[in-house]
C-alpha positions as CSV (number, residue, x, y, z in Angstrom):
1,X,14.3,-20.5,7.4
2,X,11.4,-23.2,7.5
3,X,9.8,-23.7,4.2
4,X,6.5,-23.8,5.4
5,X,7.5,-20.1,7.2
6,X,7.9,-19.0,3.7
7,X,5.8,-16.2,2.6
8,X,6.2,-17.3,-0.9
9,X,5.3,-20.8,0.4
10,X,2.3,-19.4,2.2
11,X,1.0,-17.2,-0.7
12,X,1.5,-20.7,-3.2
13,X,-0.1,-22.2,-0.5
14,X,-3.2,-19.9,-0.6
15,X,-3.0,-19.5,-4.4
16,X,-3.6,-23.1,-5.1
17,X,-6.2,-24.0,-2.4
18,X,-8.6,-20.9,-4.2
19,X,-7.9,-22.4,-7.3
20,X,-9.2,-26.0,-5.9
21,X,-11.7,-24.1,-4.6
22,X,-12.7,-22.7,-8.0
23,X,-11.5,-25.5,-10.7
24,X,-13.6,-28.3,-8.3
25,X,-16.3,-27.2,-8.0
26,X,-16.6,-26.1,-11.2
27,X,-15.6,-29.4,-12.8
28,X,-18.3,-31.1,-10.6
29,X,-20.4,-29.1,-11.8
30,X,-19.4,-29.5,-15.5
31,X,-19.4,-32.9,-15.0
32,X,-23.2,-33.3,-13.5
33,X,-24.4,-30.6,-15.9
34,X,-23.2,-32.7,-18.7
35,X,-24.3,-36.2,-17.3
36,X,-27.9,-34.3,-16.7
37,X,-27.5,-33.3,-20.3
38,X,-26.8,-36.5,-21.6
39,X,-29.8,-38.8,-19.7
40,X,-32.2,-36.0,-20.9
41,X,-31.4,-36.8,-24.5
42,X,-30.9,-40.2,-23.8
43,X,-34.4,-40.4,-22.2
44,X,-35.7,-38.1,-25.1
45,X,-34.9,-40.6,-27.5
46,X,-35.9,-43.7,-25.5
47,X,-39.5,-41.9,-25.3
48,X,-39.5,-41.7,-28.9
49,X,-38.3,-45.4,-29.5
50,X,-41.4,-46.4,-27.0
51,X,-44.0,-44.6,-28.8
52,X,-42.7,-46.3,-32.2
53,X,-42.8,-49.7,-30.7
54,X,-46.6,-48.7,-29.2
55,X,-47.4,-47.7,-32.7
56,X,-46.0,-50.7,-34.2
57,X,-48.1,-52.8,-32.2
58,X,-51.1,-51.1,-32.5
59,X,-52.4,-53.3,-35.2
60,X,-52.2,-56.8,-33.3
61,X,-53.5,-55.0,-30.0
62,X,-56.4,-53.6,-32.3
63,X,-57.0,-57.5,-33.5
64,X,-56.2,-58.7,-30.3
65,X,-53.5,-60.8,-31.8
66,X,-50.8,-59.9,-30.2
67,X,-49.5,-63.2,-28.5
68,X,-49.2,-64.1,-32.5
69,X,-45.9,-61.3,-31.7
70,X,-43.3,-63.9,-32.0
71,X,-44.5,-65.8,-35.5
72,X,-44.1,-63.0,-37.4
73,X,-40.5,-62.3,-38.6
74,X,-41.0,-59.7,-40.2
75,X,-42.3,-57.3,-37.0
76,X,-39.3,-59.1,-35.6
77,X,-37.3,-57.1,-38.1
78,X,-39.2,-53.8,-37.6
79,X,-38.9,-54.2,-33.7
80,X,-35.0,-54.9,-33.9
81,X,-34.2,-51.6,-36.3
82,X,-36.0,-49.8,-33.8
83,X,-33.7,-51.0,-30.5
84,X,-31.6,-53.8,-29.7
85,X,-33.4,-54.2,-26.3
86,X,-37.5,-54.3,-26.5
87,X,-39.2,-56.8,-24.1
88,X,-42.8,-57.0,-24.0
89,X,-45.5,-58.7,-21.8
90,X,-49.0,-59.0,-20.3
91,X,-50.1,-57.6,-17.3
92,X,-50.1,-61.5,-15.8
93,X,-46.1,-61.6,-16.0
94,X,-46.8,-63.4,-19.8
95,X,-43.5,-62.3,-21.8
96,X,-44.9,-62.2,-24.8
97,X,-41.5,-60.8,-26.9
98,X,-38.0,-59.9,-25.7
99,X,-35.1,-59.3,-28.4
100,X,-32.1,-61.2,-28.5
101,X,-30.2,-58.8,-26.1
102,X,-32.8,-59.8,-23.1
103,X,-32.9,-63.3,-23.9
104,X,-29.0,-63.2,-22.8
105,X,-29.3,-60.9,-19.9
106,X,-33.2,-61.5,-18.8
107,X,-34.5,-58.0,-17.4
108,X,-35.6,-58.7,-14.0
109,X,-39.4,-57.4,-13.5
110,X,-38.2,-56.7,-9.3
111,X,-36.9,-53.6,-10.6
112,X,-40.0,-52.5,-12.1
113,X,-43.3,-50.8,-10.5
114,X,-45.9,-51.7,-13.1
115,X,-48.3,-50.7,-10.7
116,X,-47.8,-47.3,-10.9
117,X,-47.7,-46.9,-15.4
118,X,-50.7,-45.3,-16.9
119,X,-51.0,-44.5,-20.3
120,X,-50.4,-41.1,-19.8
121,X,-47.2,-42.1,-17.2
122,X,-43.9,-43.7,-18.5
123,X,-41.3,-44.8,-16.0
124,X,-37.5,-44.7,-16.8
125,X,-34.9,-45.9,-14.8
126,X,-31.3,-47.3,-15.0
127,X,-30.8,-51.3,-14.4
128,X,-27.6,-53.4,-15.1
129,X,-27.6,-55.9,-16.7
130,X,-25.0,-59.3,-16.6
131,X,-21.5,-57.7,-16.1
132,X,-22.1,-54.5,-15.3
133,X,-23.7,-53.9,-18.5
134,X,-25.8,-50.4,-17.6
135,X,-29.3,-50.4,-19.6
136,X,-31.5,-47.1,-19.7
137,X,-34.9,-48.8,-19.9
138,X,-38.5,-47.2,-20.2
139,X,-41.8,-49.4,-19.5
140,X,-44.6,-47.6,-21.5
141,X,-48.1,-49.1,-21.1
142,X,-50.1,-50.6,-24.3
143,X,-54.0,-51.0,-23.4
144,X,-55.9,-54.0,-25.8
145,X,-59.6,-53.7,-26.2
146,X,-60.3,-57.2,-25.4
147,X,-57.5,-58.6,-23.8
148,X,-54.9,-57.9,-20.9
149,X,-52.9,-55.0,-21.1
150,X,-49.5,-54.9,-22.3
151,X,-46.0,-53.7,-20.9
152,X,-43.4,-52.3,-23.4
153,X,-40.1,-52.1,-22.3
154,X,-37.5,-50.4,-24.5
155,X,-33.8,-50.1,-23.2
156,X,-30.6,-48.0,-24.8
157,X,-27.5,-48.8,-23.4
158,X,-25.8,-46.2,-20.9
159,X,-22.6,-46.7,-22.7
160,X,-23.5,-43.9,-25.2
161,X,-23.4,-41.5,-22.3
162,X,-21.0,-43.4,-20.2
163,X,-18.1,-43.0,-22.6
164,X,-18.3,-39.2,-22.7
165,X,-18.6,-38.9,-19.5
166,X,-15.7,-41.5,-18.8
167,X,-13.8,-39.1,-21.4
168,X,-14.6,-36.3,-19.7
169,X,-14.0,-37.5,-16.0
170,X,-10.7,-38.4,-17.1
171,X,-9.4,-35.5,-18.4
172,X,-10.7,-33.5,-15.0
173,X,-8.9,-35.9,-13.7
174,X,-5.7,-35.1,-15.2
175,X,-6.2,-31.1,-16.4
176,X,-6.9,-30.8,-12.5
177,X,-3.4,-32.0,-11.0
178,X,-1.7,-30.3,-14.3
179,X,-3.2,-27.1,-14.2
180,X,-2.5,-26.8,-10.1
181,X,1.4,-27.9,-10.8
182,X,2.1,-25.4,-13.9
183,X,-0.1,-22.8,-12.0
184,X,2.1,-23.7,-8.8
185,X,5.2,-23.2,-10.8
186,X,4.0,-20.2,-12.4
187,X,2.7,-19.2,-9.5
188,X,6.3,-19.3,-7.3
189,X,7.8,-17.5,-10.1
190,X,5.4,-14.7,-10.1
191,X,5.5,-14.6,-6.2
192,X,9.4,-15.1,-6.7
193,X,9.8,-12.0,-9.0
194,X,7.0,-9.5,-6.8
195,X,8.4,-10.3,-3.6
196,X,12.5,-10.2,-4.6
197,X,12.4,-6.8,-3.9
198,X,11.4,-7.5,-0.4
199,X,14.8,-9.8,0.1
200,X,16.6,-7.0,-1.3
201,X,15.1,-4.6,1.5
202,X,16.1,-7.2,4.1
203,X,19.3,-7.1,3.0
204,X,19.7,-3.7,2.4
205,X,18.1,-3.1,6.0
206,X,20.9,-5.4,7.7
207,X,23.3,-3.1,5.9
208,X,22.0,0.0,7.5
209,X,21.7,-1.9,10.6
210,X,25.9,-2.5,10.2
211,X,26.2,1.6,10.0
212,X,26.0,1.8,6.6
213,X,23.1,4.4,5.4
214,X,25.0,5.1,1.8
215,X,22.9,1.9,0.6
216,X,19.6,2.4,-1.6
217,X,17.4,-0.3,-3.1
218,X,17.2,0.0,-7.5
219,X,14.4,1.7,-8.2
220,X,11.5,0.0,-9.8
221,X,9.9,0.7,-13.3
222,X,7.0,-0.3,-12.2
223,X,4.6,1.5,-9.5
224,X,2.7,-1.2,-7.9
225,X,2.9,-1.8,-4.3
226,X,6.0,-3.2,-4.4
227,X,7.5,-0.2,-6.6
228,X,5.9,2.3,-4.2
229,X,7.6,0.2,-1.2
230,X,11.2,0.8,-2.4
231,X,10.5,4.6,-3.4
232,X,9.5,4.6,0.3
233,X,12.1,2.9,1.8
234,X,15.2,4.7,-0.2
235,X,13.2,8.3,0.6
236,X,13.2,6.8,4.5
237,X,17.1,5.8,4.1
238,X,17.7,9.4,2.5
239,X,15.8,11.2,5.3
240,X,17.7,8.9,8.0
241,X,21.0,9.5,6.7
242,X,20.3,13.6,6.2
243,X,19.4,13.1,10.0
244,X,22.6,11.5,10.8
245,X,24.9,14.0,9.1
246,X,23.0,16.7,10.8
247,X,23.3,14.7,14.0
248,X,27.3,14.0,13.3
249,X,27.5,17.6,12.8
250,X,25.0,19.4,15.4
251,X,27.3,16.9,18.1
252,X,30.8,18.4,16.5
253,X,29.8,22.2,16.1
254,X,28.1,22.0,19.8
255,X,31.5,20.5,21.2
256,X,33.0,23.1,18.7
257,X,31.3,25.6,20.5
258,X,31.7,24.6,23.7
259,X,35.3,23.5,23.8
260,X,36.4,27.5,22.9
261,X,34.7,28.8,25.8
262,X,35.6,26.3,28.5
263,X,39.6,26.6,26.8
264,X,39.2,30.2,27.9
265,X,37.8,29.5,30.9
266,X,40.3,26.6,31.8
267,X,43.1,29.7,30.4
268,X,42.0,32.3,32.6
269,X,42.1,29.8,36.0
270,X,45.1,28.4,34.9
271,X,46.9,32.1,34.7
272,X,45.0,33.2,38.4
273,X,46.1,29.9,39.9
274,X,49.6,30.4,38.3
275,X,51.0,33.3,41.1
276,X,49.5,35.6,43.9
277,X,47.9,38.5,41.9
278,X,46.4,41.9,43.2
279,X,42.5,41.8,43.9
280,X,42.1,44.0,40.8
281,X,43.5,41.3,38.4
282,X,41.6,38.7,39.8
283,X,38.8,40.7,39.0
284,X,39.4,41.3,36.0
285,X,39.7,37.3,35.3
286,X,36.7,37.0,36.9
287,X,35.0,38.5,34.7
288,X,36.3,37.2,31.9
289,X,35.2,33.9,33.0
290,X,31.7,35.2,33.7
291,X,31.7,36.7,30.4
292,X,32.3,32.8,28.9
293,X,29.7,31.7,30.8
294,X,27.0,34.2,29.8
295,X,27.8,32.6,26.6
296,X,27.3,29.1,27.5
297,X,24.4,29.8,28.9
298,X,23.4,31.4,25.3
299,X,24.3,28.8,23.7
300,X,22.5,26.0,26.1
301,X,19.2,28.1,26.0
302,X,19.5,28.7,22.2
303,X,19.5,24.9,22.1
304,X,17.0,24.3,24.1
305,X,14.4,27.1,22.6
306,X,15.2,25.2,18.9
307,X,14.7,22.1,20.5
308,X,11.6,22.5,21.9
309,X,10.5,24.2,18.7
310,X,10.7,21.1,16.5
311,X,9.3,19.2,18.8
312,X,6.3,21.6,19.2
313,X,6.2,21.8,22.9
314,X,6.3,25.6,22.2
315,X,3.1,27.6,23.1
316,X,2.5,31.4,21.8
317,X,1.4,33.8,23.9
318,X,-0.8,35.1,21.5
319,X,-2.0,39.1,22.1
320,X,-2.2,41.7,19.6
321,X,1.0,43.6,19.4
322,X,2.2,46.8,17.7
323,X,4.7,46.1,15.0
324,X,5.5,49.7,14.9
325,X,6.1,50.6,18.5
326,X,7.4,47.4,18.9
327,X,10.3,47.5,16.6
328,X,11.1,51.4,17.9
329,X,11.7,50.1,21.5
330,X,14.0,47.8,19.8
331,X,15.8,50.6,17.6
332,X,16.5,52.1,20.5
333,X,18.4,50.1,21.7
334,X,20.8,50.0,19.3
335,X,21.1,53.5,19.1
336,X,24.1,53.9,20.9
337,X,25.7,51.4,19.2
338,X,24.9,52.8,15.3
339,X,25.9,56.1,16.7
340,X,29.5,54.5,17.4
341,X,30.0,52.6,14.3
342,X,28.6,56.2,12.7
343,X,26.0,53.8,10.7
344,X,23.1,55.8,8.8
345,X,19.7,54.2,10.0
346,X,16.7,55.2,8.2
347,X,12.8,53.2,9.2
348,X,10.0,53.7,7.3
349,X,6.5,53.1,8.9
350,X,3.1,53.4,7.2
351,X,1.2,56.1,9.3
352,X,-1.0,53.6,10.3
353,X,0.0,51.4,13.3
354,X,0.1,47.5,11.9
355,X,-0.7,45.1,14.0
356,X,-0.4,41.2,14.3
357,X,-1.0,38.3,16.9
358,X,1.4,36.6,18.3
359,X,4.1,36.0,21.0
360,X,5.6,39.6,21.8
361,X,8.8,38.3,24.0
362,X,9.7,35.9,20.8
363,X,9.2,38.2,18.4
364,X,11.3,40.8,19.7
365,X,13.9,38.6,20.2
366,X,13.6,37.6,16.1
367,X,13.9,41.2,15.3
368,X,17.0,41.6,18.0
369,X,18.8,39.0,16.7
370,X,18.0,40.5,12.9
371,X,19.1,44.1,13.7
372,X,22.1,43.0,16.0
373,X,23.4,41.0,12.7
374,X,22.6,43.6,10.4
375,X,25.1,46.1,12.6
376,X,27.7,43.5,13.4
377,X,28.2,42.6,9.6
378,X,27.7,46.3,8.6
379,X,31.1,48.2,8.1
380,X,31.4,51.4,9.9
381,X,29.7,54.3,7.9
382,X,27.3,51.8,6.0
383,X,23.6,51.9,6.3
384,X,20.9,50.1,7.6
385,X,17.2,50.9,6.7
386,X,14.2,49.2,8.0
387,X,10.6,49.6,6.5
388,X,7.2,48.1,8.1
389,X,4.5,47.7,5.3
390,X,1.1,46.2,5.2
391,X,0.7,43.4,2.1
392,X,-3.0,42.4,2.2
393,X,-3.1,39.5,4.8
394,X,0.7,39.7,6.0
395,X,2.6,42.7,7.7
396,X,6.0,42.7,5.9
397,X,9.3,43.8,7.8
398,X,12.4,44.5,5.6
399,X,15.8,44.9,6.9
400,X,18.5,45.9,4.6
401,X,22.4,46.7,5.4
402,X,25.2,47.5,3.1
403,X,27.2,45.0,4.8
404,X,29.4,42.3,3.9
405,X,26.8,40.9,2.0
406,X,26.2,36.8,1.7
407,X,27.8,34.5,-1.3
408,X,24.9,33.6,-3.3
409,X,26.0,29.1,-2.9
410,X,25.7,30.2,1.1
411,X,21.9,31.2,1.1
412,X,20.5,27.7,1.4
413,X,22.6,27.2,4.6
414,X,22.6,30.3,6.3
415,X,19.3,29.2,8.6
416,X,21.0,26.1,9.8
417,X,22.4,26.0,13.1
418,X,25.8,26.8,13.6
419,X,26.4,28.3,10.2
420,X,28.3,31.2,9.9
421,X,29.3,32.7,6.1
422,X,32.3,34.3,7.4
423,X,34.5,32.0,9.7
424,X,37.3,34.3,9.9
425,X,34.9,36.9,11.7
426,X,33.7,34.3,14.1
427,X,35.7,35.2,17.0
428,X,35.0,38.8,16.5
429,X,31.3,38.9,15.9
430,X,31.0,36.9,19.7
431,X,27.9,34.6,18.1
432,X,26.9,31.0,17.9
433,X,25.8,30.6,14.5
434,X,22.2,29.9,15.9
435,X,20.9,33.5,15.5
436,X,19.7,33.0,11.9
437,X,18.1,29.6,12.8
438,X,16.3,30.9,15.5
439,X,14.7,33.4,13.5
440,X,13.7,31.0,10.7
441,X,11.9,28.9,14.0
442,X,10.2,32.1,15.4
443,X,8.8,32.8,11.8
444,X,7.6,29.5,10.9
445,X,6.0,29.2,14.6
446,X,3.8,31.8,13.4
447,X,3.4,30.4,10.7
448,X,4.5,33.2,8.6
449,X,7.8,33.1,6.3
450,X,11.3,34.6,6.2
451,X,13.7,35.3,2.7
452,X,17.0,36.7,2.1
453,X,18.3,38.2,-0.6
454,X,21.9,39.3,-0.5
455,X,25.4,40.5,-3.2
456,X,28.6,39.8,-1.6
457,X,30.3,43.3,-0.8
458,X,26.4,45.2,-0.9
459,X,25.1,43.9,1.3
460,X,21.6,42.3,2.2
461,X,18.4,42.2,2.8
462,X,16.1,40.4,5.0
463,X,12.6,39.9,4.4
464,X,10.0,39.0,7.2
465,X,6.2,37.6,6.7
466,X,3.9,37.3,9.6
467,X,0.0,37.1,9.3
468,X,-1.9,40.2,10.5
């Protein structure tokens, strides 16, 4: 992979252009707040100096001596404690004193706007002086009764807020770099660590991709995004790989299924095609055949109704219908059939009719498929008894047989498709093992619920809720 591709790359990327975008401005800032700062003071105390300076000459403006400046040495004195740069003159261009410091470096008077100074207005602005020598100077104007005015200039050099400002500049200039490479490298690591668990999806993903859906991803302690990815991800795998068993098996009980019909059928041709045989025996394997085809056809439709069910392409024919009369007309039909395996059949109805919405041709076939189990697992001379009650909001059906009853570790399966508790009995019972999960459909389709409850060798009971 291209490094630039990187994620990680492209989030370090991202990281340390907002941190530019945060540490430069706010060092310019820091760095012109404090320069600000510093010329403020700087000017402060060049005012200051100026008014002392004024104030010292105040006596030989007042006398109108003050071309005699330069002969006393001791106002020399006073004027060099007060600043090391001080140069004074006339309003004719007459320098009438300049320290040592100007005599070197001359101040040039082009710089200056003496035009513009009042008394009551100081100008201060930055000059340089012989090599580069910077010089904060302010021009403050002296009025004499009698004679021209005067022009003091007082200067502090820029070197007292240069050098912290130099300092300062210079270690922007290096925290900067330094803090962008150890945030950089802290940064990668961070970005390392959070986005690891992403690699080890990839990985994990290319695994699953190879047929292998056992693999999970280590869950992590913490529940960040990341953490809440992987929980994600393994419940995906887990719900993937439940599909794929029930796939894998739906594919091999279906061919199950199908494979013992179509052997019976391929049995039955094989023995007609074997000799001549009278039209009665041919008849006879005829039907047989059609018999295994019925069944097919079961199955197929079975299939299809579940299907369609979890998909949700079913639609209800929703009409009121009578619980009552309609589970009668389904009693008796299997009338006949009790009568032969001499079963006791007691049903219990409220004297109330109960009645429900919902779709009469799939209901009945719930409770047909309910009842024909109950008698086909019932041994002859058991009982069956069905009651219809009304439970507040639901209409309750319960169907109980003293049949062969269900092991209680078989309960959680018994609504799966092709499930059957008793193998052995299979063969002899003529179903599918798609009954009991058709019924769980047709319940939950109206959105209602179905439970079992059931002792091996007593037998069970069936318990049916559909909103009223």
């Amino acid at each position: 992979m291209i490094f630039y591709k990187n994620v990680r790359f492209k989030l370090i990327v991202w990281y340390l252009f907002i941190l530019c975008l945060i540490l430069i401005p706010f060092s310019t800032y820091l760095y012109y707040s404090l320069a600000k700062s510093l010329r403020e003071q700087l000017d402060y105390e060049l005012k200051a100096k100026g008014e002392e300076v004024k104030n010292i000459l105040d006596d030989y403006m007042e006398r109108n001596e003050i071309k005699f400046l330069t002969k006393d040495r001791g106002m020399k004195a006073r004027l060099n404690a007060v600043s090391e740069y001080i140069h004074i003159r006339d309003s004719n261009g007459y320098i009438i004193y300049r320290s040592e410091r100007f005599k070197k470096h001359p101040l040039p008077s082009r710089h200056f706007n003496f035009d513009k100074i009042t008394p009551e207005n100081s100008i201060t602005q930055s000059i340089v002086l012989g090599k580069n020598k910077g010089v904060r100077v302010i021009t403050l104007l002296a009025r004499e009764k009698k004679g021209p005015d005067c022009f003091v200039q007082v200067g502090l050099p820029l070197k007292d807020i240069n050098y912290p400002l130099n300092r300062l500049l210079l270690t922007l200039v290096i925290a900067i770099p330094t803090t962008l490479i150890i945030s950089s490298l802290f940064g990668w690591f961070f970005v390392y660590k959070s986005l690891n668990p992403i690699d080890e999806i990839t990985k994990t993903a290319r695994k699953i991709g190879d047929g292998d859906l056992s693999q999970r991803l280590k869950q992590l302690k913490s529940n960040d995004e990341v953490g809440r990815l992987v929980e994600t991800f393994n419940n995906m795998i887990s719900k993937l790989e439940e599909s794929f068993k029930q796939i894998r098996q739906f594919t091999a009980d279906v061919s199950h299924e199908l494979r013992t019909p179509l052997t019976i059928m391929k049995g039955e041709v094989e023995v007609a095609l074997r000799k001549r045989r009278l039209p009665e025996e041919y008849e006879k394997i005829m039907n047989g055949i059609l018999e295994e085809v019925e069944l097919l056809t079961k199955i197929v439709e079975d299939l299809l109704f579940l299907e369609r069910a979890e998909s949700g392409v079913i639609k209800l024919n929703q009409e009121e219908i009578n619980l009552n009369f309609l589970l009668g007309n389904i009693v008796e039909q299997f009338k006949t059939i009790m009568e032969r395996k001499k079963l006791d059949f007691y049903m219990h109805v409220e004297p109330e009719d109960i009645v429900i919405n919902g779709d009469a041709m799939q209901l009945r076939k719930l409770f047909l498929n309910l009842l024909d189990n109950a008698i086909k697992y019932t041994d002859e001379g058991g009982k069956i008894n069905l009651s219809i009650l009304s439970t507040g909001k639901y209409a309750k059906i319960i169907l109980t047989d003293t049949g062969i009853g269900i092991p209680e570790k078989e309960l959680f399966y018994i609504f799966k498709r092709f499930y059957r508790v008793d193998k052995s009995r299979a063969g002899d019972t003529g179903g599918s093992g798609l009954g009991l999960s058709i019924c769980e459909t047709i319940v939950r389709v109206h959105n209602g619920r179905i439970e079992v409850e059931s002792i091996p060798n007593f037998g069970s009971t069936f318990k049916v809720f559909l909103p009223r």
